[in-house]
C-alpha positions, 0 to 999 in steps of 0.5 A, spaced: 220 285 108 221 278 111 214 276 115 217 270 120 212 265 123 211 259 126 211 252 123 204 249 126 207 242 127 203 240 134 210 239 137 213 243 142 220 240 141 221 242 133 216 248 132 219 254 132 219 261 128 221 260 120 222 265 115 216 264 110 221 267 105 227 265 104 232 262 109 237 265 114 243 263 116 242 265 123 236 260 124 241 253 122 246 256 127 246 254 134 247 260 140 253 264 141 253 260 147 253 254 145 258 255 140 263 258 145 262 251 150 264 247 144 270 251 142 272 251 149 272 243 149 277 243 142 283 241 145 280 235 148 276 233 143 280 227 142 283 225 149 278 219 149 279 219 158 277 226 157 271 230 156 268 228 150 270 220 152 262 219 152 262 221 145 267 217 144 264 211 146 256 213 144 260 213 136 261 206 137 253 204 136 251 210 131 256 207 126 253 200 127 247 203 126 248 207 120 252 200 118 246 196 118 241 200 116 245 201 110 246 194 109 239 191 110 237 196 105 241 193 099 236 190 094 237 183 092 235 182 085 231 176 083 236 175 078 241 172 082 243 166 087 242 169 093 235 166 096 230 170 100 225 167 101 218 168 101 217 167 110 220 168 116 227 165 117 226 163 124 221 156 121 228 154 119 234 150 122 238 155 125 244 152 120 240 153 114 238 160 115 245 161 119 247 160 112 242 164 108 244 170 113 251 169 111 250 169 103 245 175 104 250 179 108 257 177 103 252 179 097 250 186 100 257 187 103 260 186 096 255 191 093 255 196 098 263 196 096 262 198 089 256 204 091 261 209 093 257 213 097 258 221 098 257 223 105 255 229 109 256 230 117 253 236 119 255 239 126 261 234 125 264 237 131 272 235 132 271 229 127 269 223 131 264 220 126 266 223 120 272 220 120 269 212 122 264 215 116 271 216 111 274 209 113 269 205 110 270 202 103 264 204 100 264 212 103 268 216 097 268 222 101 265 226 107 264 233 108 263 235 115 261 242 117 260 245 123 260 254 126 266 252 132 272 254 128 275 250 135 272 244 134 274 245 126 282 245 127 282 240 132 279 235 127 283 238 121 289 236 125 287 229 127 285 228 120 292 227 118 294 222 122 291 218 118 292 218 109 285 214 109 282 220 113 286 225 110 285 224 103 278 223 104 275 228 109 274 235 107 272 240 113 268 247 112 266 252 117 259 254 114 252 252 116 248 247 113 243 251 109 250 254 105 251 247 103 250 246 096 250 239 094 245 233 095 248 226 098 247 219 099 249 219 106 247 225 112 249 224 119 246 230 124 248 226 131 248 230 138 245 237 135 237 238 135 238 239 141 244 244 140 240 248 136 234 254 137 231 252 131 231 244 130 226 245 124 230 249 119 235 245 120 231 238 119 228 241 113 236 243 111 239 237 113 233 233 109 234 237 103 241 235 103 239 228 102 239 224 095 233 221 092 234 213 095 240 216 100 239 216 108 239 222 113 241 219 120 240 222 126 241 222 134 238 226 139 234 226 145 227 226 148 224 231 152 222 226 158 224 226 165 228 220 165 233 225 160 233 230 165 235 225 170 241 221 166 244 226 161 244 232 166 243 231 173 247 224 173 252 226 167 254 233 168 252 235 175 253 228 179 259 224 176 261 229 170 262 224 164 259 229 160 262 238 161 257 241 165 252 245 160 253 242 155 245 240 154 239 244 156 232 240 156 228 245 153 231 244 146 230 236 147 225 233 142 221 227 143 222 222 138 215 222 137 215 229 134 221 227 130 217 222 127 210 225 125 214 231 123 218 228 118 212 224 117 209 230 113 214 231 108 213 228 102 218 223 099 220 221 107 220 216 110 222 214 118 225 207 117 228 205 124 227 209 130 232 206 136 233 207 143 240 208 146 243 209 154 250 209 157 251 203 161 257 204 166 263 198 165 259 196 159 258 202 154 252 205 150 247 200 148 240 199 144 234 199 149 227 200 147 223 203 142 226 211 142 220 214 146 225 215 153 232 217 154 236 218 148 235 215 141 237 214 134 233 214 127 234 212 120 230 216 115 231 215 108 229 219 101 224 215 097 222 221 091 
């Protein structure tokens, strides 16, 4: 017998009903109705002035996101040439920590080409980001999941196009709790608020993660300016963005995210980072993640 209950987290957003036994594969999955608008926009998924071109352009920010965090996050060890001071770069002369930046960044740029690092992109869609993930010198390989066997064919067919992705990408058709092995790298972007069961995916997704990797994620507040920008302007209004694809109940407030996650042990919330679409410009960074869409870094410590 399985006896369900709910997670009592205080967040509206994550808290839904979890198996207390073991974990079900209908929990990670996203609705049959979601599945189906996702296939529908398969054969478009790569027309960048088609249906999906928001996402096209929003993946620019997520890998520079993903690139600076990973980055940032290379240890410089005492042992070596690199100087890092003990204070802010800022009461130096702009020339001098110009340089150091510059010989800091070199050094952590060489060391992130020898790490080759696994990768895993869950709800992979059409392949947008996982292929940008697979052009990076130090990702040996990515996986991407995903349940729309229509999104999957478009994004194994593009992938080979090019000998890079081809070699380095493998695509299943499974959902995330079927995945077996852990890695450095997991990226879950536009697809909590897919989904009717945010926590047993966040709770797959974290299990994913190797000790010292990074789970990135993007998703968007439960405010009324989402309302405004991601459904009424972009779907009904001017329709950047195919009618139906989001449903505001399932939007998460990143202050949710952040103090669910912040209950897990051996977790950490490294960087959470608002973002919106500007028209003539594109996606750029803005505010705190507390309004509108966001983007956070979480990383395994234990």
């Amino acid at each position: 017998m399985i006896i369900t209950r709910p997670i009592r987290v205080g967040c509206s957003g994550i808290a839904r009903l979890v198996s207390a036994k073991r974990l079900h594969s209908h929990l990670t999955s996203s609705s049959s109705d979601e599945l189906s608008h996702f296939n529908e926009l398969a054969k478009t998924w790569w027309d960048v002035s088609g249906p999906q071109r928001i996402l096209h352009k929003m993946n620019l920010l997520r890998m520079d996101f993903i690139q600076e965090m990973l980055r940032s996050y290379v240890p410089i060890p005492p042992e070596t040439d690199i100087y890092v001071p003990g204070y802010s770069l800022d009461l130096l002369p702009s020339e001098i920590s110009q340089q150091i930046v510059h010989e800091q960044e070199t050094y952590r740029d060489e060391q992130l080409k020898q790490a080759n690092l696994r990768a895993l992109d869950i709800g992979c869609g059409g392949g947008i980001l996982t292929e940008s993930l697979a052009r990076l010198n130090y990702i040996k390989s990515v996986v991407g999941v995903d349940l729309s066997p229509g999104v999957l064919e478009a994004a194994s067919f593009h992938k080979l196009l090019d000998p890079i992705t081809e070699r380095k990408i493998t695509y299943e058709l499974k959902p995330v709790d079927q995945v077996q092995e852990k890695y450095d790298v997991v990226t879950m972007m536009e697809m909590l608020e897919h989904v009717d069961y945010p926590a047993e995916v966040l709770i797959q997704a974290l299990d994913k993660v190797e000790v010292g990797g990074w789970l990135f994620l993007s998703t968007i507040n439960r405010d009324l300016i989402s309302y405004f920008t991601t459904i009424l302007v972009a779907e009904h209004l001017i329709g950047i963005v195919p009618k139906g694809t989001h449903s505001f109940d399932k939007y998460i407030n990143s202050k949710e995210l952040v103090d669910w996650i912040g209950k897990r042990p051996g977790f950490e919330v490294v960087s959470v980072r608002g973002c919106m679409y500007v028209p003539f410009k594109g996606w750029v960074f803005c505010g705190d993640g507390t309004t509108g869409n966001y983007l956070a870094a979480v990383r395994r410590l234990s």
